[in-house]
Structure formats: structure tokens, C-alpha cells
C-alpha positions in Angstrom: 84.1 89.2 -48.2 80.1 89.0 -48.5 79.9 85.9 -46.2 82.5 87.8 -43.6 80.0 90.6 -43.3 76.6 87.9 -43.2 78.6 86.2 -40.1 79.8 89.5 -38.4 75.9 90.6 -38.9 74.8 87.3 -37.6 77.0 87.6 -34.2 76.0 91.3 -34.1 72.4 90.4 -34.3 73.1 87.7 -31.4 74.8 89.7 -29.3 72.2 92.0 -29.5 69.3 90.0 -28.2 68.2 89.7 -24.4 69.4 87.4 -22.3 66.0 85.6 -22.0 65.4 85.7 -25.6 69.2 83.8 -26.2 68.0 81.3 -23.5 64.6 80.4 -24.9 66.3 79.9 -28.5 69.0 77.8 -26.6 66.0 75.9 -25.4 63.9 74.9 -28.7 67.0 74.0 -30.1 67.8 71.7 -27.4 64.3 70.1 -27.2 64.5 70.1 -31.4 68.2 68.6 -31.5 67.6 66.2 -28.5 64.1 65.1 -30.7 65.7 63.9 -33.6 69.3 62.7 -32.0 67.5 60.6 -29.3 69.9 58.8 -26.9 72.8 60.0 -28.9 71.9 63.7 -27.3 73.9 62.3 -24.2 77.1 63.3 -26.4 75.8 67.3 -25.2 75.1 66.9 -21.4 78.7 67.9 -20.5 78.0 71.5 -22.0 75.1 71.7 -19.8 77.0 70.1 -16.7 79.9 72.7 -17.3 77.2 75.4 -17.1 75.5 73.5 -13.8 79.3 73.4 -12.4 79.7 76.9 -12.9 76.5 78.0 -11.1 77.5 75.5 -8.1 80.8 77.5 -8.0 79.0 80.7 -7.5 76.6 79.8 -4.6 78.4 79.4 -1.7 80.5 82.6 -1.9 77.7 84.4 -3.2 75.1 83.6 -0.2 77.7 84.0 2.5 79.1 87.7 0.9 75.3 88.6 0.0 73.6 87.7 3.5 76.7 89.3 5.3 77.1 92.9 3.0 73.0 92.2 3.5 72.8 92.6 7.2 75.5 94.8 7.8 73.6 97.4 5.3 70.4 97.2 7.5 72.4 99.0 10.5 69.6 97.7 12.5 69.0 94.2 14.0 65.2 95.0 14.5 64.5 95.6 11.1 66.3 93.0 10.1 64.5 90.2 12.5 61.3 92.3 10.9 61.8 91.3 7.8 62.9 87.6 8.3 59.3 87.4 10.1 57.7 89.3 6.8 59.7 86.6 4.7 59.3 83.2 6.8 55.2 84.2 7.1 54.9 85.1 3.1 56.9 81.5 2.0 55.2 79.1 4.9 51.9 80.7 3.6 52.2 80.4 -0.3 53.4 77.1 0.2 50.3 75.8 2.0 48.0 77.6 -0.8 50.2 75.7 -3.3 49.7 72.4 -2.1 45.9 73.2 -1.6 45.8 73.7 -5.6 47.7 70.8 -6.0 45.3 68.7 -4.6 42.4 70.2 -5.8 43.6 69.8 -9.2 44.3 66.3 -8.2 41.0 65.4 -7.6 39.6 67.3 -11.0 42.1 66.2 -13.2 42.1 62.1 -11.4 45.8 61.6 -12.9 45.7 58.4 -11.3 43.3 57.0 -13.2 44.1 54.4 -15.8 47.6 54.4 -14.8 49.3 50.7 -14.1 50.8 51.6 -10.7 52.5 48.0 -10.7 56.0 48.0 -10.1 58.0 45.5 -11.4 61.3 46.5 -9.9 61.2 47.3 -5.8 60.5 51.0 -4.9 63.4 52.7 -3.5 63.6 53.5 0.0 61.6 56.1 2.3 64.0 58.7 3.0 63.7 59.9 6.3 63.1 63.8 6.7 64.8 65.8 9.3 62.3 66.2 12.1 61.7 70.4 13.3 64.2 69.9 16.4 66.8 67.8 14.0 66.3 70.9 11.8 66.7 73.7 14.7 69.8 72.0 15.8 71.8 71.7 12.6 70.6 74.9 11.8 73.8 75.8 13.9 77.1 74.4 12.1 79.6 73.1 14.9 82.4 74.0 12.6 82.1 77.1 9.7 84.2 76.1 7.7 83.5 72.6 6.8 79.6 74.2 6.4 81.0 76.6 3.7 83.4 73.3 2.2 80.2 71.4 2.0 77.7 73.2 1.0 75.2 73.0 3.6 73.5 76.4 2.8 71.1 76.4 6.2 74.2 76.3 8.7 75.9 79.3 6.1 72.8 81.6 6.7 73.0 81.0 10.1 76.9 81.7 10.3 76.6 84.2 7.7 74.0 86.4 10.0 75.4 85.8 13.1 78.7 87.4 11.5 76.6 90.8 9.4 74.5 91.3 13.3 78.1 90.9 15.3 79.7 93.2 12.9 76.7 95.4 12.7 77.2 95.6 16.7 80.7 96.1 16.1 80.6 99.5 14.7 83.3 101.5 13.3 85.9 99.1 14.5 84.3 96.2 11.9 84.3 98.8 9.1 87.5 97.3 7.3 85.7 93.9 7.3 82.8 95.5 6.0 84.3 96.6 3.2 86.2 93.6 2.2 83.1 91.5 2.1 81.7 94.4 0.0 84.1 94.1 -2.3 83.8 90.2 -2.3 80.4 90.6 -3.3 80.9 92.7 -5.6 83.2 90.4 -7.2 80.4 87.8 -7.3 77.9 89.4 -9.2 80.7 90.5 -11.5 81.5 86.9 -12.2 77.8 85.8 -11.8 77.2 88.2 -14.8 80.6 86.2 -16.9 78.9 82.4 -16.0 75.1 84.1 -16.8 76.5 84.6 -20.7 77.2 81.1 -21.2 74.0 80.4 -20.1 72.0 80.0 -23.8 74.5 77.4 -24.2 75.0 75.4 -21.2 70.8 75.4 -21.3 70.9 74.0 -25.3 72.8 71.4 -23.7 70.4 70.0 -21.1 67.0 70.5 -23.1 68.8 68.4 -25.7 69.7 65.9 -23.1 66.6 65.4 -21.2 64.5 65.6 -24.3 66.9 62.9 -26.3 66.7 60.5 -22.6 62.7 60.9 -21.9 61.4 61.6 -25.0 57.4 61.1 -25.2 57.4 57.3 -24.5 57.7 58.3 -21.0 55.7 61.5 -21.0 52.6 59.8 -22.7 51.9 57.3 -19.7 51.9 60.3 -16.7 50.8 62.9 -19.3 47.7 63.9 -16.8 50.0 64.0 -13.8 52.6 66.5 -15.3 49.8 68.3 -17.2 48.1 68.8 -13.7 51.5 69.6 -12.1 52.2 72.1 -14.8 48.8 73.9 -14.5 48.7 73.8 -11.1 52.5 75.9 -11.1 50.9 78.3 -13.8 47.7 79.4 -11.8 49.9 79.6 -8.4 52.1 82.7 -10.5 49.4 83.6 -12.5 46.6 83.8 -10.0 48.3 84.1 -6.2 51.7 85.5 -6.9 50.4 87.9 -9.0 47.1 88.6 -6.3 49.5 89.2 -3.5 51.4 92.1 -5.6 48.4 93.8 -6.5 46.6 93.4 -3.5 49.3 93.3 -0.6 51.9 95.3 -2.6 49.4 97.9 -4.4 51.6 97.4 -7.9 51.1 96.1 -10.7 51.6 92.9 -11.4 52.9 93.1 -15.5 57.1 94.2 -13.9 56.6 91.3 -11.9 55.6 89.4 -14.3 58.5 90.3 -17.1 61.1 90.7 -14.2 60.8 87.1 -13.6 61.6 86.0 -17.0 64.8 85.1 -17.3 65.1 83.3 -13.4 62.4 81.0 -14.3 63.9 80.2 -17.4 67.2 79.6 -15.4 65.4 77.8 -12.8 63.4 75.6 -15.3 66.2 74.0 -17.1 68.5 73.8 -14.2 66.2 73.0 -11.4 67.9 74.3 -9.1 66.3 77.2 -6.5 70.0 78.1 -5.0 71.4 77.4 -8.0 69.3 80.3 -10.0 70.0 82.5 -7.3 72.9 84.3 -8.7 70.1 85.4 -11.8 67.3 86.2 -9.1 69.1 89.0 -7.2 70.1 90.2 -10.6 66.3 90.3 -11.8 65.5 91.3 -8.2 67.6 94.5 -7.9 68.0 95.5 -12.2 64.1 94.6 -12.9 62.2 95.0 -9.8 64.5 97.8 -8.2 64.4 95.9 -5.2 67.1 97.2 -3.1 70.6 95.3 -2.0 69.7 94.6 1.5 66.3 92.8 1.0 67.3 91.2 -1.8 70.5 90.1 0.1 68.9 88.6 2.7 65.1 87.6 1.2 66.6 85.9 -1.6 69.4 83.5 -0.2 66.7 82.8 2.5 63.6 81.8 0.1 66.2 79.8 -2.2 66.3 77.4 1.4 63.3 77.3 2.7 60.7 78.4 -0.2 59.2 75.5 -1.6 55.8 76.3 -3.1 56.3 74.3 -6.5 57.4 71.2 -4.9 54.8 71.5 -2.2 52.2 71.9 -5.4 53.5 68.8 -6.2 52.8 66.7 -3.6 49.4 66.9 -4.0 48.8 66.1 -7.5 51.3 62.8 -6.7 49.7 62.0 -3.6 46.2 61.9 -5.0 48.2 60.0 -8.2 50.0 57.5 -5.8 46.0 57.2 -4.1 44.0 57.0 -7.2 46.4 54.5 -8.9 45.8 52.4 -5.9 42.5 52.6 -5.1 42.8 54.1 -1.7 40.6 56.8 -0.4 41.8 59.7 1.4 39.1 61.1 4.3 39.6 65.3 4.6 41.4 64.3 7.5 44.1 63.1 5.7 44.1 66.0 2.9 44.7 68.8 5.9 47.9 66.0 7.2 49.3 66.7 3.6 49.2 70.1 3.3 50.5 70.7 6.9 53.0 68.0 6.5 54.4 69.5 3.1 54.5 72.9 4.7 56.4 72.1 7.5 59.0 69.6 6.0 59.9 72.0 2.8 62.0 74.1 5.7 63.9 70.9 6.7 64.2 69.4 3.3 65.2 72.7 1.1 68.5 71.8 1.5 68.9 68.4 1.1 69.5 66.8 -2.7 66.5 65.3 -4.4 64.0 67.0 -1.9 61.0 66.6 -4.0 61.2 62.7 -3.6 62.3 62.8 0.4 59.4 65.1 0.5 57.0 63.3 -1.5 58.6 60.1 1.0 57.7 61.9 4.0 53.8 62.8 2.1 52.9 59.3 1.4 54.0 57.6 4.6 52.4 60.1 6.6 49.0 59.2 5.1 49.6 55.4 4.3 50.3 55.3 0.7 52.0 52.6 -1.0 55.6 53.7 -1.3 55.7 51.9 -4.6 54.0 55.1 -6.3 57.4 57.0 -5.3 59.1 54.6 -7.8 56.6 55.5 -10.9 56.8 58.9 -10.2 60.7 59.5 -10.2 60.6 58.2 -13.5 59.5 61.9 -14.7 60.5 63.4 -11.8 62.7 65.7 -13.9 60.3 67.0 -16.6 58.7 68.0 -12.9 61.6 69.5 -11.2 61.7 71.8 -14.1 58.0 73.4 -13.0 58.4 73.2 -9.5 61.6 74.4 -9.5 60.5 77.7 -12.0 57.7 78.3 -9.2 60.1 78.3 -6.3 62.3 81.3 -7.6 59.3 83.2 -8.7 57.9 82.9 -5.2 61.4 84.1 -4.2 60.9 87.4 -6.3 57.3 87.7 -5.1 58.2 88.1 -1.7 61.8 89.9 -2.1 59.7 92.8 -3.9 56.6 92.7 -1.4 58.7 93.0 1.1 60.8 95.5 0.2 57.5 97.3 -0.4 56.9 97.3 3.0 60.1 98.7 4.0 59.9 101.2 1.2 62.9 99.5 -0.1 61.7 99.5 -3.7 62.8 101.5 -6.3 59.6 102.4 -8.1 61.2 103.6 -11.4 62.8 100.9 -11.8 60.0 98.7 -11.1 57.7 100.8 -13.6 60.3 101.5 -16.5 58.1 98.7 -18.5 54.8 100.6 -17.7 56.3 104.4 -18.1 58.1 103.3 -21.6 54.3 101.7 -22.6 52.7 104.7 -21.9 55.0 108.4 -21.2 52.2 110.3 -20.5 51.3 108.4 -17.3 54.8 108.6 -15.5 
């Protein structure tokens, strides 16, 4: 009877916890059980592929519904072609600052150093980025439906705001359609909320898995080049994210800060930006009090084209991939990176593995030896994981500026953390 009422206290006491709080247990015990089982840890990758499946499921449906119940809210084309300006300007210029800190801790941190760049097997191939007008063009999908079948997120966007501005202009006549893809949303972040509880576990799964595969024998060799990407991802929240609320947005940064929680720790052991998307409009609209049609249309747009951490990360491997090999880079060649990193992170957001294509793109541009691309995939997942967390806070920075802007957030929400600190102030 005794041990009855210890285990009901035990699943009480877990059930009471905060979602972040379950997901940062269910990540030291991954690292700690993947530590000590090693390889064998493989045996618990499928709970943490189950949990990856079940996010994939969510993210077409959810973008197409979101963008659509997004626009049609706006009930005005203009404001919503503001906003998508407010948006693309915020992301395209974080991501250039990004880079800019990556390289400059690059050259203070020298990862490249010390490091035996000599491959022994051949480097794999350049991956060819799409160019701006490639981009443009299959921006447009020729057929919907295969776009929503396959997944290619840019051509949904497109669709999905074509359809919310013709049955904006549609009036009362397109109310019935209106409401149905209401109600379809709705439905999605009902069942985003189901797939977000399994969460704690399908992350215990992957921690366990990447730490049992990597371990430190391959962290030790490129420990300054994932020390300086991890540095570099914690100044660019810390320092610029963080500068933009409180100077741009006139709020405090410390709601931003805790709102982000739980999508970075998502993001982190998923590494996926579209993938976390279901848990940053959650965090956008419950913790921020950013409302449904910013964060319906800001979101599912940075998720594609917002790529500050990976851009960070270009920097600190192309001065690795330069300083391994004894090639200097003139300034010239630092401003090609950053604007080369900027511009390909809208054409390569979507594609699988972008990091590399990018990073393929970064070092043929400036006449690096492709073989570094090989060295650094080796840990190119212990880097996702950064990148990736940086991505989706970017996301949130620039959901909740903007819907500053358009006084579309809701300040008590935003400012429950500060009012519950201190009463008398509210």
C-alpha cells in the first residue's frame, strides 16, 4: 500500500513540473545513460525518432492552416505586406551580425590551430546552392499539392498566402472557408500540445544517442571550434536579441528570455527550426502574448528563411577550414562571407543538411579547400544543436518585435513574470 502511494506521489510530482523542467531532466538523463551505455545507446534512438516523426507530421498542416487563418485575420493586405518587410529586414539583418561574431570569434579563439586537417578519406561533394533567381522561381510551386505531399515549405508559404490574401479579397462569400481552416488550425495546436507531452521522452532518447555515438573522443579534437560556435550563439541571444527588445521594442528583455525556454530546448535536441515550430507559436502566443496573426505568419516565415545560428557558424568554420590550412583570408574575402551567408540562408532554409550546402557554398566562394567540409561534418550535430536553438530564438525575437510595432502584443501576458516578481509595480 505504502509503495502504491510513493509511486502515485512520484507521477503526481512529475506531472506537476513544467514542461521545460521535464525536458531538461529528459536531457541529463540522456547524456548520463548514453555516457555510460556507449554505442549500445543506439538501442534508444527510435524513441527519439518516434518523437522526430511526430513533429514532421505536424508541420506541414500546421504552416499551411497557420499562414492561411494568419492572413485572413489581418483583413488587410497592406499590413500584411508591412509586416513581411518588418520580418524579412529583422532576419536578413541578425543574420549578417551573426556571422560577423562568428568570425570575429574565429579569429580570437584560432580553432584552426593545431588541428590535423588531413583527410584520409575524400571530402564529400560541394553541394550546389540554389542561386536568388532559382530561388524566386521555385518560390512558386507548379502544382500545390505535390508542394504540400513533399514538404517543400517555401512553395507552401507562397500557396498558403496567395490563398489567406484571395480569400481575404473574397469577403463574405469566403467566410465558410475561413472558418474551416480555423477550425483546422485549431485542431493543430490541439494535437501539437498531445505530441509536445511526449516530448521529455522522445528528447531522453536522442541525448542518449548522440552522446553514446560521439562521445568525447570526437569532441576533444574540435573542442575550440564548438566552444567558439557555442559562445558565439550565446552572445548573439544574450547580447543582440536581447539589445533589439530593449532598445527597438522598449521591453524588457527577462519574458523574452524565459518565454524562449522550452523552443530552444526543443530546437536544441531536435535541430530542427520548422520542426520546433509547433512549440514556438505556443511560446510565442502563451509566453510572449504575441498575437495569432503575427505569430501565424512571422513564425512559419522565420522557421524558412531565419538562419542566424548557422550563418554564426560559417564563420568560425571558415576561419577553421583557413587556419587549419594555412590560408589567409584578405578583408575582402571576410565581407564575401558574410554577404554570401546572408544571402544563401533564404535559398538554403529549406533544403536538408543546409548547414553543410551552406558552409559548401562559404568555402568555394572564398577558395577554401573543400576537404575542411569533411572534418567538420564529423561534429556537425553537436553544432546543429546551437545553431539550430539560435534560429528559433531569432524567430521569437522578431515575432514579438514586430508585433510590438503593430501593437499586437499582449503586454500582460508578456509581463506576468515581471508583475508576479514584483505586485506593486503592475
Amino acid at each position: 500500500m505504502q509503495q502504491t502511494l510513493t509511486e502515485q506521489s512520484h507521477t503526481g510530482l512529475w506531472r506537476s513540473l513544467e514542461l521545460w523542467k521535464k525536458i531538461l531532466i529528459g536531457m541529463v538523463l540522456g547524456v548520463i545513460v548514453g555516457a555510460i551505455m556507449g554505442p549500445d545507446a543506439e538501442v534508444l534512438k527510435p524513441i527519439g525518432t518516434l518523437f522526430i516523426n511526430a513533429i514532421k507530421m505536424l508541420i506541414v498542416p500546421l504552416v499551411f492552416c497557420s499562414l492561411v487563418v494568419g492572413v485572413t485575420s489581418m483583413q488587410d493586405t497592406r499590413k500584411m505586406g508591412r509586416i513581411g518587410l518588418k520580418s524579412v529586414f529583422l532576419y536578413l539583418g541578425t543574420t549578417a551580425v551573426a556571422i560577423s561574431i562568428g568570425l570575429g570569434l574565429g579569429t580570437i579563439l584560432t580553432p584552426g590551430e593545431g588541428v590535423n586537417m588531413v583527410a584520409e578519406a575524400a571530402a564529400p561533394a560541394a553541394q550546389e546552392a540554389p542561386t536568388l533567381i532559382q530561388t524566386l522561381l521555385n518560390m512558386v510551386p507548379k502544382n500545390p499539392i505535390n508542394a504540400l505531399s513533399s514538404g517543400n515549405i517555401l512553395q507552401i508559404i507562397v500557396f498558403a498566402l496567395g490563398l489567406g490574401i484571395a480569400l481575404t479579397l473574397c469577403g463574405e462569400k469566403a467566410d465558410p472557408a475561413v472558418k474551416v481552416f480555423e477550425s483546422m488550425a485549431e485542431g493543430m495546436y490541439k494535437l501539437t500540445e498531445l505530441v509536445m507531452k511526449f516530448a521529455p521522452y522522445g528528447i531522453f532518447g536522442l541525448m542518449a544517442w548522440v552522446a553514446g555515438k560521439y562521445g568525447l573522443d570526437i569532441l576533444m579534437p574540435l573542442i575550440k571550434v564548438i566552444a567558439a560556435v557555442y559562445i558565439g550563439c550565446i552572445i548573439h541571444v544574450l547580447v543582440s536579441y536581447t539589445g533589439l527588445i530593449s532598445v527597438l521594442g522598449r521591453l524588457s528583455p527577462v519574458p523574452y528570455l524565459k518565454g524562449l525556454i522550452n523552443p530552444a530546448s526543443v530546437a536544441f535536441t531536435t535541430t530542427s527550426s520548422s520542426g520546433t515550430l509547433p512549440a514556438t507559436i505556443k511560446a510565442a502566443r502563451e509566453e510572449l502574448g504575441v498575437s495569432k496573426g503575427i505569430s501565424s505568419f512571422v513564425l512559419p516565415l522565420g522557421a524558412t528563411i531565419n538562419m542566424d545560428g548557422t550563418a554564426l557558424y560559417q564563420g568560425v568554420c571558415a576561419l577553421f577550414v583557413a587556419q587549419a590550412f594555412g590560408v589567409d583570408l584578405a578583408f575582402s574575402d571576410y565581407l564575401l562571407i558574410i554577404m554570401t551567408s546572408t544571402l544563401a540562408s533564404i535559398g538554403t532554409a529549406g533544403v536538408p543538411g543546409a548547414g553543410l550546402i551552406m558552409l559548401s557554398l562559404v568555402l568555394t566562394t572564398v577558395g577554401l579547400p573543400m576537404e575542411g567540409l569533411a572534418i567538420v561534418a564529423g561534429i556537425d550535430r553537436i553544432l546543429d544543436m546551437a545553431r539550430t536553438s539560435v534560429n528559433v530564438c531569432g524567430d521569437l525575437m522578431v515575432a514579438t518585435l514586430v508585433g510590438r510595432s503593430e501593437n499586437e502584443l499582449d503586454h500582460s501576458i508578456y509581463n506576468k513574470e515581471a508583475r508576479a516578481v514584483s505586485p506593486s509595480t503592475a
